[in-house]
C-alpha positions in Angstrom: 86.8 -58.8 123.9 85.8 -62.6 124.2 85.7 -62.7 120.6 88.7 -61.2 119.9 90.0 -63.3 122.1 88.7 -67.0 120.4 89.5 -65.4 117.3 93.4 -65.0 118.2 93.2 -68.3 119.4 92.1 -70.1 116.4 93.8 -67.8 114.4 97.3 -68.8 116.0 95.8 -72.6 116.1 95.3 -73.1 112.6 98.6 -70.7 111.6 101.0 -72.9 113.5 100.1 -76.2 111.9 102.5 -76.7 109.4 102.0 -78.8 106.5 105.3 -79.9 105.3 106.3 -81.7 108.4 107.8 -85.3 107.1 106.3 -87.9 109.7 108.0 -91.3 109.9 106.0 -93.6 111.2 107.4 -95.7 114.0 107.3 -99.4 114.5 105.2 -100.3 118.1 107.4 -102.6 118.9 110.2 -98.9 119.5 107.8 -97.7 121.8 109.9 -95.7 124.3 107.4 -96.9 126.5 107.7 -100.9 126.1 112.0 -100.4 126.2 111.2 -98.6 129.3 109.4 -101.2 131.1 111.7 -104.1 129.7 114.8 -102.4 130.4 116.9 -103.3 133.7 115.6 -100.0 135.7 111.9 -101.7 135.1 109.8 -98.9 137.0 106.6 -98.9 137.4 104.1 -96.9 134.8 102.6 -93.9 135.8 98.4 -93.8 135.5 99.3 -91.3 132.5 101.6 -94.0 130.8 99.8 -96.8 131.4 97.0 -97.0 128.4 99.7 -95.5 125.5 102.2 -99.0 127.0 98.8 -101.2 126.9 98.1 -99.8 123.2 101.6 -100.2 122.0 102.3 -103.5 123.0 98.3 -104.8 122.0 100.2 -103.5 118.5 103.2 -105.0 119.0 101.9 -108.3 119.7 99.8 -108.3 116.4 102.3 -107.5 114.1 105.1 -110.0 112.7 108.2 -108.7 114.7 106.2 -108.4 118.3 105.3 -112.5 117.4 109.3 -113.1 117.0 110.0 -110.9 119.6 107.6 -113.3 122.0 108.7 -116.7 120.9 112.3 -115.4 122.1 111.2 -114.0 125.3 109.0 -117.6 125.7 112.4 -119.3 124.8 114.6 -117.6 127.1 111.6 -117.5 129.9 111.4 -121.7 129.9 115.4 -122.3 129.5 115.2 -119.8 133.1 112.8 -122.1 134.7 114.4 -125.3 133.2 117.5 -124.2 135.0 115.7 -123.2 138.2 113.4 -126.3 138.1 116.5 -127.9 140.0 116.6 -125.6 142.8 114.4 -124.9 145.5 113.3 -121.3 145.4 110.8 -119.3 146.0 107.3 -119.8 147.0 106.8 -123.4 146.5 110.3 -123.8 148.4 108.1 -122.2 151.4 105.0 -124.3 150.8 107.3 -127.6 150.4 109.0 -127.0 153.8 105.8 -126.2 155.7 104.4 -129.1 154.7 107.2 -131.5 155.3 107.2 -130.0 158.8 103.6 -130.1 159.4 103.3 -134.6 158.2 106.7 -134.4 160.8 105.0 -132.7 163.5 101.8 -134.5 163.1 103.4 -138.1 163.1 105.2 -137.8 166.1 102.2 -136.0 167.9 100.3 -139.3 166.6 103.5 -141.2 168.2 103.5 -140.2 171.0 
């Protein structure tokens, strides 16, 4: 009965591989995966997703469009901080005020 059994199996493995299937291959860079994760929902990977998206875009880096693709990212990236560079955000906003109020503090405690 087993090997009836592993015989259907291989049987219906090697029947249903067809061999006139046309495969196109598709550029790394289309990774459903990488549009995903740069798109404006930008939701975390699952464990399962996570090594294709690191594969993908090691491929995408590599190849001639990834490299064009990166010099525009690293363009728009440093015009965003250029323009934020003005204004004070974020963590080193915190870290500037803190200090500022800590040599305050300290020089009046020294004062006085």
């Amino acid at each position: 009965m087993r090997l009836l059994s592993i015989i259907l199996i291989g049987t219906s493995i090697i029947l249903s591989q067809d061999e006139n299937v046309d495969s196109v291959e598709v550029h790394s860079c289309d990774s459903p995966l990488i549009e995903m994760k740069y798109s404006d929902e930008n939701r975390a990977l699952k464990m399962k997703e996570l090594i294709p998206y690191m594969i993908a875009s090691i491929k995408c880096r590599f190849s001639d469009r990834g490299k064009a693709k990166t010099k525009t990212r690293d363009k728009r990236n440093k015009k965003l901080a250029y323009d934020q560079s003005y204004q004070f955000k974020s963590f080193s906003s915190s870290c500037a005020y803190c200090a500022a109020y800590m040599i305050v503090v300290f020089y009046l405690s020294s004062i006085f």
